[in-house]
C-alpha positions in Angstrom: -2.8 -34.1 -5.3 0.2 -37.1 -5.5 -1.5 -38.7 -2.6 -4.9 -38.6 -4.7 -3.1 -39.8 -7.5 -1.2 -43.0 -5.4 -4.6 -43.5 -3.6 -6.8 -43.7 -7.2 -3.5 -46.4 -7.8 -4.0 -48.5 -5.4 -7.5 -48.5 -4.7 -7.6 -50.0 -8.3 -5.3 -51.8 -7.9 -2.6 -51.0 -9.8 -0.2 -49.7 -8.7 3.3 -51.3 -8.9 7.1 -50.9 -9.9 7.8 -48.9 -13.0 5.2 -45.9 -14.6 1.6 -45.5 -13.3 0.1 -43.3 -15.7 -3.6 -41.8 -14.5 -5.9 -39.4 -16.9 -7.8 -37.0 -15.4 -10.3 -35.1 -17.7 -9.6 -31.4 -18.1 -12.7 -30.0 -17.0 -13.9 -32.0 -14.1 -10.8 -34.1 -12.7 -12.7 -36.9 -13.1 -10.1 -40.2 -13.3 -10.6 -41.0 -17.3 -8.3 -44.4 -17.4 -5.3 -45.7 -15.4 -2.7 -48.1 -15.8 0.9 -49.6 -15.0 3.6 -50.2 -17.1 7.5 -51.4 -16.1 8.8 -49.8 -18.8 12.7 -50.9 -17.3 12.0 -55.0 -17.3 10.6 -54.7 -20.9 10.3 -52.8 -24.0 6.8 -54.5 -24.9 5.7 -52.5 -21.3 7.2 -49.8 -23.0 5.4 -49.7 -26.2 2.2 -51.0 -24.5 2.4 -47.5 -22.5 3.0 -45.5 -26.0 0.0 -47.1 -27.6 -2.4 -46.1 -24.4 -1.1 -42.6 -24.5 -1.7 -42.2 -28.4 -5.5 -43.5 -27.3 -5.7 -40.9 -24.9 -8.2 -37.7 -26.0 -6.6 -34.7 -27.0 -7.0 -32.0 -24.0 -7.0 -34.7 -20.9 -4.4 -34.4 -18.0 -2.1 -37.1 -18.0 0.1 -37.6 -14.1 3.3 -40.2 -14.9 4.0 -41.4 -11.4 6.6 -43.9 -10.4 5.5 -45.2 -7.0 9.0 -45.0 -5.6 9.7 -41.5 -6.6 6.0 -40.2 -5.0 6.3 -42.2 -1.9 9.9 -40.3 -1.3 8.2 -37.0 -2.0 5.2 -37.4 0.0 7.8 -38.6 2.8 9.0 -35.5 2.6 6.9 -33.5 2.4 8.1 -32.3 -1.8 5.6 -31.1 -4.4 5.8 -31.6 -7.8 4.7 -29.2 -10.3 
């Protein structure tokens, strides 16, 4: 599942420093939306995030990644739950 979720990151292209934020929908997995946000060089990334996730259905599966953090788990070999 985290490399699906870096893969659906960077095959869109988004993926960077700071939150990636993918929503899956609850019934089929399908990827809903997607987006970046470097929440620790600027509070207006910050809020920008906020707003997207109050946007967000009610019910749909939302994955925080930072690209840091899963690249050291999928290193080795960790699972987040």
């Amino acid at each position: 599942m985290l490399s699906f979720l870096l893969k659906v990151m960077e095959y869109r292209g988004e993926e960077g420093r700071g939150m990636n934020l993918v929503v899956l929908h609850q019934g089929s997995g399908a990827v809903m939306a997607t987006g970046t946000y470097d929440v620790w060089a600027s509070t207006s990334e910050s809020e920008a995030m906020r707003l997207m996730v109050e946007t967000i259905s009610d019910g749909r599966i939302l994955c925080f990644l930072s690209k840091v953090l899963l690249q050291f788990f999928l290193q080795c070999g960790c699972y987040i739950i």
